[in-house]
N, C-alpha and C positions, 0 to 999 in steps of 0.2 A: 721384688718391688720394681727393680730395672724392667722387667719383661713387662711387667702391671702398665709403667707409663709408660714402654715401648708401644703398648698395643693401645692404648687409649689414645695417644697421639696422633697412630695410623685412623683408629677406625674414626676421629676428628677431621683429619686430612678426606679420609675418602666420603666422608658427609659432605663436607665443603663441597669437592669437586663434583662429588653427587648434585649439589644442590645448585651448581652456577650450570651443568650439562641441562637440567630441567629449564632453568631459567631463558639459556638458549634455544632449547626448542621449543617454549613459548613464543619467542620473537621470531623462530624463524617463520612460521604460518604468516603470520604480519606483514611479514615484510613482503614475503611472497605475494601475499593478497595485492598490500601497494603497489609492486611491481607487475602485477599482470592486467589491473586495471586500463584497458586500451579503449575505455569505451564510457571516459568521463562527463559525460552529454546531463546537464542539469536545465531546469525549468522552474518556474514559481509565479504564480498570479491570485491576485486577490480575489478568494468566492463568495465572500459574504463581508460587505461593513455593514455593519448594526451597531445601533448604540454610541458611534465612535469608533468602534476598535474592528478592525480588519482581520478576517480570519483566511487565512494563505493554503493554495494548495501547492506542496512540490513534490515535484517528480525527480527522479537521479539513477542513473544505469553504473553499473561497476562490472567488468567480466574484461575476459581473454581478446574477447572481439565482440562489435558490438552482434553480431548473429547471435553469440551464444551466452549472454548479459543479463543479469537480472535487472530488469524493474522496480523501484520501490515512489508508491504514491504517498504521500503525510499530510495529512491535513493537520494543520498549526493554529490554536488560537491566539487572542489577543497578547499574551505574555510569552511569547515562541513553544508554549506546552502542547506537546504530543496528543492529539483528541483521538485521530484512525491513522492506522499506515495497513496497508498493503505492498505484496512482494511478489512475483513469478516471472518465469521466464521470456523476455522479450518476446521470442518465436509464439507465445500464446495470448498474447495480447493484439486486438487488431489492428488497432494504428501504429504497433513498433514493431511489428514482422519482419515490412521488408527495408525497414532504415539499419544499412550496412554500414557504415561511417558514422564517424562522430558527428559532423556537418546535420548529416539524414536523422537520426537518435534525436539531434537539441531542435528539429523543427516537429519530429513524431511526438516529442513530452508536451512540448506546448500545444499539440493540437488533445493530446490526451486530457489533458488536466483542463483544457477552458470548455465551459459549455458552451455550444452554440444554440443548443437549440431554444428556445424560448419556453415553451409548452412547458420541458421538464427542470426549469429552473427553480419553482417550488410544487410542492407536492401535492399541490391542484390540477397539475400536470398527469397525476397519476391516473391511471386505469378505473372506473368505476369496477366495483366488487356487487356483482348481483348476489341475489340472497342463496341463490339453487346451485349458483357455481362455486367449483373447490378452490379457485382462483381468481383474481383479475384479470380482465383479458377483453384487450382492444384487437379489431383486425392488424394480422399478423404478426400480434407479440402476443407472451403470455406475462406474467409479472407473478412470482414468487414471493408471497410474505416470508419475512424471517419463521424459525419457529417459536411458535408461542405466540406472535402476533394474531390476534383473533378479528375477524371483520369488524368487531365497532369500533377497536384500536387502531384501525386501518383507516376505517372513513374516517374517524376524529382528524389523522392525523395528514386526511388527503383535504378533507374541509376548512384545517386550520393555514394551509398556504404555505407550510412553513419554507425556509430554504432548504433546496434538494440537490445533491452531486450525483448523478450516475455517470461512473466510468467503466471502461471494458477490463473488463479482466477474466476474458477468454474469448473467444473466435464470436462469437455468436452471445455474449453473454456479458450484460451490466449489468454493477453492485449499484446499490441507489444507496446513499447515506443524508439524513436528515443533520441541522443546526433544530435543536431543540433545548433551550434555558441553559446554551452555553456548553451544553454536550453534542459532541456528535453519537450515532448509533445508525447501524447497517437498518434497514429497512426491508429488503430484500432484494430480489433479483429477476434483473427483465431479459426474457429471452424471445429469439425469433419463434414464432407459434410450430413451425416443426420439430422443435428439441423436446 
């Protein structure tokens, strides 16, 4: 009976310490992430008020330096809920290439995330779709429906004006996401006409 609760004892003891060794190397990734973050560069501007309620885009890098840093884009509606996020690495995006500094990173989000252009603000902006082509396509861009978008889904939703975000997220390469009855959804993607 003595050896019975000698060994239950033990194989108790070494659960325990089993179980706080796991709990540590949980927190150690953590903490590490925390501490190598050199490249804390954050952005936010309002893309669309409708209705009253203001829907936000932010941008925020996290990495070792900002060279080598991810990117992450979120679009937030009225009640701060998660609609779209995007993520990839600084180096592939083209207005946060070559921002090496934190200073460089928090002036590249803000040029990322605001529209400038006018045209593509909503998605009247967009490319006409002729009936013969497999695509939209203005001189020297091509535009990309998602898939499954079929061309009358396309013009409905290039004649309905709606509000449109296109951001880079790659060299040569914008994601176009629609405000449509309080949802966001990717639309597709416009690239320069030689990709």
């Amino acid at each position: 009976m003595k050896k019975l609760c000698a060994a239950l004892v033990t194989a108790l003891a070494l659960a325990a310490c089993g179980q706080q060794s796991a709990e540590k190397a949980e927190e150690a990734p953590a903490a590490e992430q925390a501490a190598a973050n050199n490249c804390p560069a954050t952005a936010e501007t309002v893309w669309v008020s409708a209705n009253g309620a203001d829907y936000k885009a932010q941008a925020s890098t996290t990495g070792a330096t900002c060279a080598a840093a991810t990117a992450t884009l979120t679009i937030r509606g009225p009640e701060n809920q998660e609609l779209h996020t995007f993520s990839a690495p600084t180096r592939a995006i083209l207005p946060l290439m070559n921002a090496t500094d934190q200073t460089a990173m928090q002036a590249a989000l803000t040029t990322w995330i605001t529209q400038t252009s006018q045209s593509m603000r909503t998605t009247s902006g967009l490319p006409n779709w002729i009936a013969a082509s497999l695509q939209p396509e203005i001189t020297g861009t091509r535009f990309y429906p998602e898939e499954g978008l079929t061309r009358e889904q396309y013009l409905a939703i290039r004649t309905a004006a709606l509000p449109q975000m296109c951001y880079s997220q790659g060299r040569e390469q914008w994601a176009c996401v629609i405000l449509e009855n309080g949802a966001v959804r990717k639309i597709g993607l416009n690239t320069l006409a030689n990709n």
